[in-house]
C-alpha positions as CSV (number, residue, x, y, z in Angstrom):
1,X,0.0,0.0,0.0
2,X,1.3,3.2,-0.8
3,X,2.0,6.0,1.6
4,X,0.5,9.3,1.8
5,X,2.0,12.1,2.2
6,X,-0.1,14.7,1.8
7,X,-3.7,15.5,3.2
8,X,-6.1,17.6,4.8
9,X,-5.9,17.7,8.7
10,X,-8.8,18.8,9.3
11,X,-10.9,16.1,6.6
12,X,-8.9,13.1,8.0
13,X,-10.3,14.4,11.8
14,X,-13.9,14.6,10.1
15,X,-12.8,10.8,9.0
16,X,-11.9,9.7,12.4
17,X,-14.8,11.6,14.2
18,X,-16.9,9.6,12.0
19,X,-15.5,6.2,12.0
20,X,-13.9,6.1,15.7
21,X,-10.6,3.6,14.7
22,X,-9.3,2.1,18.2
23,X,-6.8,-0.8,19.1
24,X,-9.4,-3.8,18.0
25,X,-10.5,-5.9,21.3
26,X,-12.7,-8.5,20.2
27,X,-14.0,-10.2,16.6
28,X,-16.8,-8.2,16.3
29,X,-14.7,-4.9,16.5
30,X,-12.2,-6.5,13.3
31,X,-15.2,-7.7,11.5
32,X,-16.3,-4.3,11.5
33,X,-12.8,-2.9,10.6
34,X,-12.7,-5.2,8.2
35,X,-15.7,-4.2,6.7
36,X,-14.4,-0.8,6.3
37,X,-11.3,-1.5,5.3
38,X,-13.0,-3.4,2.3
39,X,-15.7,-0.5,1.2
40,X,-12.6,1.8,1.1
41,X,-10.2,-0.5,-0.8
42,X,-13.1,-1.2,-3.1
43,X,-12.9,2.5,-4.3
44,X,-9.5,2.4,-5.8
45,X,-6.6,4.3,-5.4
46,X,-7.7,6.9,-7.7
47,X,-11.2,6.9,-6.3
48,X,-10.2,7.4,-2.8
49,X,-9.4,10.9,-1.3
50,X,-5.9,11.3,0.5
51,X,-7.4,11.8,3.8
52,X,-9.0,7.7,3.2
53,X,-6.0,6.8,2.3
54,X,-4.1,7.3,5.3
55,X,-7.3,6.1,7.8
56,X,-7.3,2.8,5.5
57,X,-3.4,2.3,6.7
58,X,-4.5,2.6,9.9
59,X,-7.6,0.8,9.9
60,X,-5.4,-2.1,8.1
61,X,-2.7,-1.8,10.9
62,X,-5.0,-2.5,13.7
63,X,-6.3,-5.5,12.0
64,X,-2.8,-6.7,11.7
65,X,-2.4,-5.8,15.1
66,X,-5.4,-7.9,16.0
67,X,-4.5,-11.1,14.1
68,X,-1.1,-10.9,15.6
69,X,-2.8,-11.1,19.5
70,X,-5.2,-13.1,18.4
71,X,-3.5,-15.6,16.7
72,X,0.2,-15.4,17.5
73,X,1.4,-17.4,14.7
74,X,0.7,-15.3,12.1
75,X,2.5,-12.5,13.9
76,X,5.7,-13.6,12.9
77,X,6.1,-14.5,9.2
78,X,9.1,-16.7,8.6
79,X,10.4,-15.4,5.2
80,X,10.1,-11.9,6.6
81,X,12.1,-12.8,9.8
82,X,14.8,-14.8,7.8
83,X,15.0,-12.1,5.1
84,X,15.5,-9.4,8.0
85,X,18.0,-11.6,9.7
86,X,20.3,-12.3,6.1
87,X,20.0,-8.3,5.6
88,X,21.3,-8.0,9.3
89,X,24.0,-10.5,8.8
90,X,24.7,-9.2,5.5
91,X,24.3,-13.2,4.4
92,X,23.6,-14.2,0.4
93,X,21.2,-16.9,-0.8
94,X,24.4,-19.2,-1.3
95,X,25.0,-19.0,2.4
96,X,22.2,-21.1,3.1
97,X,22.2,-23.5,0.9
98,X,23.9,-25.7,3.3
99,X,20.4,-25.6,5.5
100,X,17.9,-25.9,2.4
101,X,19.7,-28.1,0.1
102,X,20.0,-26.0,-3.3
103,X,19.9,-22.2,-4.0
104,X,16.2,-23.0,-5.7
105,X,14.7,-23.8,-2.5
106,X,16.0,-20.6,-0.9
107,X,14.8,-18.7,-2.8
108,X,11.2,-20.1,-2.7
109,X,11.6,-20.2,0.7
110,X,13.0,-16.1,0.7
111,X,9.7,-15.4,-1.5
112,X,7.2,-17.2,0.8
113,X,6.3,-19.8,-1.6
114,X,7.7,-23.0,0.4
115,X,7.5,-23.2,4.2
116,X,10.2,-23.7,5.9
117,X,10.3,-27.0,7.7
118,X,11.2,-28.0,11.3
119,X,14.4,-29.5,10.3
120,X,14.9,-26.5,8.5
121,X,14.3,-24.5,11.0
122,X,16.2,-25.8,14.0
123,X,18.9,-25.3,11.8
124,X,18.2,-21.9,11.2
125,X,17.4,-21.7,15.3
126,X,21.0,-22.9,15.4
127,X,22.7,-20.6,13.3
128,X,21.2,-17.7,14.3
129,X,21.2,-18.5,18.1
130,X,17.4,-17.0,17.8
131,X,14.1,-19.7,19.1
132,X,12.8,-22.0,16.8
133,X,9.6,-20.4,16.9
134,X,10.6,-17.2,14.5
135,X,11.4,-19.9,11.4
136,X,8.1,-21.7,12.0
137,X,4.5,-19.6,11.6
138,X,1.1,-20.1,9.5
139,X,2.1,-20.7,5.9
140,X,-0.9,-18.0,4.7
141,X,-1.3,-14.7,3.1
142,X,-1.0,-11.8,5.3
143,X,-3.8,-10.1,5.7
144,X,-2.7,-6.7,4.6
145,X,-2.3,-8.5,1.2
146,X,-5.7,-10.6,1.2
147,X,-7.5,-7.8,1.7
148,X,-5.1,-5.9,-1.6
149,X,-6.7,-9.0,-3.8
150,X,-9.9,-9.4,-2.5
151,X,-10.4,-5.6,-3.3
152,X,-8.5,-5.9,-6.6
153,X,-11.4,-8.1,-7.4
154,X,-14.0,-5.3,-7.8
155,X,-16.6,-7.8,-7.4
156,X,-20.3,-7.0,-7.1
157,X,-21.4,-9.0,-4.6
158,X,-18.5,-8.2,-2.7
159,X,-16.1,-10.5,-0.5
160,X,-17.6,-12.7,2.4
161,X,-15.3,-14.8,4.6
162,X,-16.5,-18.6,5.6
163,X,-18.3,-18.7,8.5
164,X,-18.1,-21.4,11.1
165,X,-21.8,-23.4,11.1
166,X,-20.9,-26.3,13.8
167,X,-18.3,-26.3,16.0
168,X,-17.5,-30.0,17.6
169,X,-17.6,-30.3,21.0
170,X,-14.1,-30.7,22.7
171,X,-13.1,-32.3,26.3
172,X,-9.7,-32.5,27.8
173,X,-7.3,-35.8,27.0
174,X,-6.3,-38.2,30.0
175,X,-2.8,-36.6,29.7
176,X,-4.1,-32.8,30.2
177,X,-6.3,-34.4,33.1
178,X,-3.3,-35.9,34.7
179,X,-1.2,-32.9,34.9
180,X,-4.6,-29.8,34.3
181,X,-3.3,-28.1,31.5
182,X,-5.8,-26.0,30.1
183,X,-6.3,-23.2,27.7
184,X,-8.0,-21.9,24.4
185,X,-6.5,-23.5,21.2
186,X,-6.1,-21.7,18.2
187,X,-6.5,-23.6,14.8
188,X,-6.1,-22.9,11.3
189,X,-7.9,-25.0,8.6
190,X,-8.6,-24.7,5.1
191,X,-12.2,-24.3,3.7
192,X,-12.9,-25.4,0.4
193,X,-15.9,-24.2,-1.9
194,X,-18.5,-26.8,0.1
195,X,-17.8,-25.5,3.8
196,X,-15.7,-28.6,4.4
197,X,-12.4,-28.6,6.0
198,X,-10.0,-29.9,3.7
199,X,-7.1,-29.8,6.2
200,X,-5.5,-28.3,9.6
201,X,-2.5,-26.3,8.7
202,X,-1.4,-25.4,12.1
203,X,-2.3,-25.2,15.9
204,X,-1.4,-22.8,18.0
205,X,-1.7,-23.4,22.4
206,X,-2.8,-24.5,24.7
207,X,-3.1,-20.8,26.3
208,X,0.0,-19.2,26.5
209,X,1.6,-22.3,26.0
210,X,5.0,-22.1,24.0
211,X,5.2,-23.4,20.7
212,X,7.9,-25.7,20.6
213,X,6.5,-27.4,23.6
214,X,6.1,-31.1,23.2
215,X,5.4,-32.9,26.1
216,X,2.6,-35.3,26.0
217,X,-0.3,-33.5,27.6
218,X,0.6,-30.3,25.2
219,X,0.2,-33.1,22.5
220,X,-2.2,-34.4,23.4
221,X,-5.0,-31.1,23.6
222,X,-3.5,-30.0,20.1
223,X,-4.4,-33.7,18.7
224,X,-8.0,-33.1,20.1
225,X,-8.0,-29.7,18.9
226,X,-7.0,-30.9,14.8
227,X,-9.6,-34.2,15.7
228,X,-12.6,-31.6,16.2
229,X,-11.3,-29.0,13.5
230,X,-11.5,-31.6,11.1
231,X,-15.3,-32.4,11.8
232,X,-16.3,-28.5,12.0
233,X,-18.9,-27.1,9.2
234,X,-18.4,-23.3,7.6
235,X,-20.7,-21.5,5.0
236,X,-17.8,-21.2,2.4
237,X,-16.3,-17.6,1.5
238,X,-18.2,-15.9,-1.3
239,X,-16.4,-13.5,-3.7
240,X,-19.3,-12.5,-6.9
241,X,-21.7,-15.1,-4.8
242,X,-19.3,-17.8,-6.0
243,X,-17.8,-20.3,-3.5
244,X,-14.0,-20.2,-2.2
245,X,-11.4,-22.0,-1.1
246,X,-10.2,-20.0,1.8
247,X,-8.1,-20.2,5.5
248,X,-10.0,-19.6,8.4
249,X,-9.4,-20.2,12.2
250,X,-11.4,-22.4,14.8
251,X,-10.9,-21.9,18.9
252,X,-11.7,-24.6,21.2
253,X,-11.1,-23.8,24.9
254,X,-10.7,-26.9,27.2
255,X,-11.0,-26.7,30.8
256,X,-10.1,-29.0,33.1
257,X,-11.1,-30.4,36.4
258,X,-9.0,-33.0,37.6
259,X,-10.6,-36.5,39.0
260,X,-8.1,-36.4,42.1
261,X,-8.2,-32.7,42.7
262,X,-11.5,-31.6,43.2
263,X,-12.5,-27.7,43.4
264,X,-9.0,-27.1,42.2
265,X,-8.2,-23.3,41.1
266,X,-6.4,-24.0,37.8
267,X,-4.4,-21.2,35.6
268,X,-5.2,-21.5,32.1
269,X,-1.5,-20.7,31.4
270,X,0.2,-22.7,33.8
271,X,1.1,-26.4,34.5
272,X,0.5,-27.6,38.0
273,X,1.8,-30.7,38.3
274,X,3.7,-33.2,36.0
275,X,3.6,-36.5,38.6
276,X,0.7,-38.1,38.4
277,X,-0.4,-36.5,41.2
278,X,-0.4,-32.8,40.4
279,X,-0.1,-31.3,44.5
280,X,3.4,-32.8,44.7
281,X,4.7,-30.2,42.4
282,X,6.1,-26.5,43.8
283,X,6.9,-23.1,42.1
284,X,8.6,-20.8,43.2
285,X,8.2,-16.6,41.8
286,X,11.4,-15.8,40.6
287,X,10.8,-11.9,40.5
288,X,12.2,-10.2,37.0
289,X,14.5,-13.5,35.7
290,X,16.6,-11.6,32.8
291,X,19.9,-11.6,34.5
292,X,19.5,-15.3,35.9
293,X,18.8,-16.4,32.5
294,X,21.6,-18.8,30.3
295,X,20.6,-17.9,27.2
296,X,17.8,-15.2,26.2
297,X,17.2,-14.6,22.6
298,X,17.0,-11.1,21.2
299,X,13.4,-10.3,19.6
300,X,12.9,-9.5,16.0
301,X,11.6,-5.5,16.1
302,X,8.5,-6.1,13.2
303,X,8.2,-4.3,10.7
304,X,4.7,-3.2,10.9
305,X,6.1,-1.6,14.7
306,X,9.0,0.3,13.0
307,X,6.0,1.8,10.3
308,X,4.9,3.6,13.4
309,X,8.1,3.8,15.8
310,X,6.6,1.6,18.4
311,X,8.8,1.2,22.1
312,X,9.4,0.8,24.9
313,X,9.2,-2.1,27.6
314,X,7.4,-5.3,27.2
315,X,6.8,-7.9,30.0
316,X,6.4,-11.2,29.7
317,X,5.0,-13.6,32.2
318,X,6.6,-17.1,32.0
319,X,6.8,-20.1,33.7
320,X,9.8,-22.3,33.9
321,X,10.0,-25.9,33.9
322,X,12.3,-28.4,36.3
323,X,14.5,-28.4,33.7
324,X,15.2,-24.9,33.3
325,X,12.9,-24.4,29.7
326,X,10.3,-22.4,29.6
327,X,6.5,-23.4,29.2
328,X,4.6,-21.1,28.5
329,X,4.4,-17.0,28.0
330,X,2.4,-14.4,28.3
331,X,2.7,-10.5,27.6
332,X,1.5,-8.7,30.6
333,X,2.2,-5.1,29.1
334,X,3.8,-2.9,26.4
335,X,2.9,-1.8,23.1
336,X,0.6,-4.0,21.2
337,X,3.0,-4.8,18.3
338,X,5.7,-5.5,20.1
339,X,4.2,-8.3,22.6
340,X,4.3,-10.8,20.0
341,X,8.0,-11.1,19.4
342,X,8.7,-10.6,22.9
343,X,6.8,-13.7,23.8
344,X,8.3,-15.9,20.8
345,X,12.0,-14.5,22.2
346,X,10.9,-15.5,25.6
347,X,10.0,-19.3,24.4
348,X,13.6,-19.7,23.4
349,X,15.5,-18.5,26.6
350,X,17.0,-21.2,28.9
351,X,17.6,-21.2,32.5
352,X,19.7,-22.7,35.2
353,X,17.1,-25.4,36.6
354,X,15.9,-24.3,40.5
355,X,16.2,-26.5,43.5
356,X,14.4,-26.5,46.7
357,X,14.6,-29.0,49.1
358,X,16.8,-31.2,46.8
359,X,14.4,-31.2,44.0
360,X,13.6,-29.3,41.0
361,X,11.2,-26.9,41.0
362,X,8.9,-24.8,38.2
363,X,9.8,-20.8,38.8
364,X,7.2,-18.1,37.9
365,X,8.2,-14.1,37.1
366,X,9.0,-12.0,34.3
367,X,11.0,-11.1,31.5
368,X,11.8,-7.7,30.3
369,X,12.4,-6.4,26.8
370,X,13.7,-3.2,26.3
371,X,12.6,-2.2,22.0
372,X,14.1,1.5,20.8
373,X,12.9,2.4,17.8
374,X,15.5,2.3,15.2
């Protein structure tokens, strides 16, 4: 989308009286942005006023914004991040063919047309000392661009995303019982033209859960979660009243009451016990943990964050395992755009595991990342 540069002050204010933009809390408040965003891309570039253009790049940034809380996987687009990180490193295509196998596959990789696979990518974790979970996101369009096409289209009848019809009923696995994890799961299937879900293309949770957790119980709630996405039912998305293929998202959330803890006051975010019986675990709260930490990844500074000089300080709630890795993380403050990569950089830090008593403990507290604008 191209930048404006000139406009009338006191028109765009007219704009903004009129259409109230705001940081986007809840579905309703993006389908309505999106909506707008859609009836002012539909006008063209020549047919919209310069004072339209610049609340559409705002409107569009908030939705971005949204889909990166929302959704977390799609906050961090590989290509972009490995792009960013060659430019950084001032690193050539040829440089990486020794992760990807030929100079070919780089470069569909660079241009977003191959994901990068987990192989691939803990390589690329490796090398670049960064997590794991910055090489491996949702392999979709980004919305900024979906919403370029769909516009482009000049349809009549308009664009209208699939909407979910029947959403399966989901209950926690034996494993998440066992130890009451717990948490909303994110999932993102593909639609074709009949409503069906044609496949699960990635899963994101449980709660704040980190993504390159593996442990059985984590496994386990995902399974369910791609089990029931699998059987969901969607009106299919309409462009000229004609059916689509699209990518859409499904939440389950599955609480958990455990058989051998009865009335027990679970965190959605947090692990309480990995024995089989859940009271014999402890944690401890560590207070702010940066200096205690082994490692602790740098985040990637988006690009949609630089666009309006976002910074400052983001915490990030986490809570670390017996082993010293951490489980799960969750952005307690600091600029909306800069939460996401402050989380996935917090996934990949590694600490000294915490004793008490002789045994290994979990430890609660925070981590603090400091973003200047460049």
């Amino acid at each position: 989308m191209k930048m404006v540069s000139k406009y009338d002050p006191n028109a765009y204010a007219n704009l903004l009286v009129e259409y109230l933009p705001g940081v986007i809390q809840t579905e309703a408040e993006n389908e309505k942005a999106l909506a707008i965003v859609l009836q002012l891309m539909k006008k063209g570039e020549r047919g919209r006023s310069p004072e339209e253009s610049r609340l559409l790049e705002l409107l569009v940034t908030l939705v971005e914004d949204f889909e990166e809380k929302a959704y977390p996987l799609g906050s961090s687009n590989p290509a972009v991040a490995l792009r960013e990180l060659m430019n950084e490193h001032e690193l050539k295509q040829t440089d990486m063919v020794e992760i990807f196998g030929s100079q070919g596959t780089v470069s569909l990789v660079l241009n977003g047309k191959r994901e990068i696979s987990k192989s691939q990518a803990r390589k690329l974790s490796e090398r670049f000392r960064l997590p794991i979970d910055i090489f491996i996101g949702f392999f979709f369009v980004l919305i900024s661009l979906t919403l370029v096409h769909q516009a482009d289209a000049q349809v009549e009848g308009g664009f209208q995303d699939a909407k979910l019809l029947k959403s399966p009923k989901v209950t926690a696995p034996k494993e998440a019982k066992e130890t009451n994890v717990s948490g909303k799961v994110v999932v993102r299937v593909t639609v074709d033209e009949s409503g069906k879900v044609v496949s699960v293309d990635d899963v994101l949770g449980p709660g704040a859960v980190c993504r390159s957790v593996e442990r059985p119980d984590v496994v386990a709630i995902r399974n369910s979660a791609r089990v029931a996405a699998m059987e969901a039912k969607f009106s299919p998305a309409l462009a000229n009243n004609s059916p689509l293929i699209s990518s859409t998202t499904i939440e389950f959330d599955f609480p958990v009451k455990p058989d051998n803890q009865k009335g027990a006051n679970l965190s959605t975010y947090k692990v309480v016990g990995t024995s089989d019986d859940p009271s014999d675990s402890k944690e401890l709260s560590g207070g702010v943990l940066n200096g205690k930490a082994l490692t602790l990844p740098k985040p990637v500074y988006p690009r949609a964050a630089r666009t309006v000089n976002a910074s400052g300080t983001v915490k990030v709630l986490v809570l670390i395992l017996e082993d010293g890795t951490i489980f799960s993380a969750e952005a307690t403050s600091g600029h909306p755009l800069l939460r996401a990569p402050a989380v996935i950089a917090a996934c990949g830090a590694k600490f000294t595991p915490t004793n008490l008593e002789g045994k290994p403990v979990k430890v609660s507290g925070y981590i603090s990342y400091n973003f200047v604008s460049p």
